[in-house]
Structure formats: structure tokens, C-alpha cells
N, C-alpha and C positions, 0 to 999 in steps of 0.2 A: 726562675723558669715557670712561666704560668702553664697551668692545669690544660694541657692536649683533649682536643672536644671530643676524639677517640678512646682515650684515658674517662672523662668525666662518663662515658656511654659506659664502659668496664664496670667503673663503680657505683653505677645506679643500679646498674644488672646486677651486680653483686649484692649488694644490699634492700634489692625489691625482691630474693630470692626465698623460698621457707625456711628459715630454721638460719640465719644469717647470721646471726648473734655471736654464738660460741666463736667465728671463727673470724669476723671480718675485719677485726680490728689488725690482727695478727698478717694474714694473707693480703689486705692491703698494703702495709706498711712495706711488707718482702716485695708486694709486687710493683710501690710504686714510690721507691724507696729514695728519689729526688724531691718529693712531695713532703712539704713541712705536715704533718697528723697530731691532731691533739683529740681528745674522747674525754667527754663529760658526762654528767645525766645532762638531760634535756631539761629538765629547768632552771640547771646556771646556766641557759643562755636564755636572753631576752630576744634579741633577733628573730625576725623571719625566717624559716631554714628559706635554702634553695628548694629543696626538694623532702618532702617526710615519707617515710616510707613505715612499715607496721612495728618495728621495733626501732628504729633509729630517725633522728633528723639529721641531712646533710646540711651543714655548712659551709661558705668558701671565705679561705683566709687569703687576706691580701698582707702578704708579710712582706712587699717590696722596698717598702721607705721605711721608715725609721720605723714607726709604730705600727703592729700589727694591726687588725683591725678585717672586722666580717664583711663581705662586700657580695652584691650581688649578679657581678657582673666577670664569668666566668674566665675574659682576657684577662684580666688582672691577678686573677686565685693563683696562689703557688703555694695553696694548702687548702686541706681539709678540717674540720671540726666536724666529728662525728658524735652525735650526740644520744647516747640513748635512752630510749623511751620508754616507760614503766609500760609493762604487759600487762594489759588487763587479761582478768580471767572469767 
């Protein structure tokens, strides 16, 4: 099931929000719990994100064929890679 462009609006708002971090990984996953989720730092991935936001880079998984793989074309996404990003201080 690819990623609902109502769903992808959710989770940008959610992750362009203050203070995102503590909580998005968790409250995503509950809210959008047919979505494949995987969370790394942001520099295991090489990729373009979709979209970077101040603590996180979003990514779209395309897990529909055999091999996973980042794609940036959000009919196909039927996951996220959320990636996050060293805070500067």
C-alpha cells in the first residue's frame, strides 16, 4: 500500500514541528502502522532525502518488488526512512 498524500501531509507536519524528535519515531509508527518505518542517523544514508526538516531527513521506501530501495516518487513509497540529524548547538 503506498504512502496516502494525506498521510505524507501528517508526517511532514509532524516532523517540521519543535521539539519532534523525542516523540516521532514512536507516534508515527502507532499512527501509521501499515507503513514499513526504519530510523537511522542521517549519514547511513546516502540519498537525497524527500524532504529535510531541522532534526530529521525524510525518506520514501519503495518496498514493493523484491528489493527495497529509496525512491523519490511518493506513488510508489509504502515506507518511510526517517533519518536523523545531529543537532547542532
Amino acid at each position: 500500500m503506498a504512502v496516502a498524500a494525506i498521510e505524507l501531509a501528517e508526517i511532514e507536519q509532524m516532523l517540521a514541528s519543535p521539539n519532534a524528535a523525542p516523540r516521532a519515531y514512536l507516534e508515527l509508527r502507532q499512527k501509521f502502522p501499515h507503513l514499513v518505518w526504519i530510523r537511522c542517523d542521517a549519514s547511513d544514508v546516502t540519498e537525497t532525502p524527500y524532504r529535510s526538516f531541522a532534526e530529521f531527513d525524510l525518506h520514501l521506501l519503495d518496498s514493493a518488488d523484491h528489493c527495497a530501495e529509496i525512491t523519490d516518487d511518493p506513488a510508489r513509497a509504502t515506507g518511510i526512512v526517517l533519518a536523523r540529524r545531529a543537532v547542532r548547538s
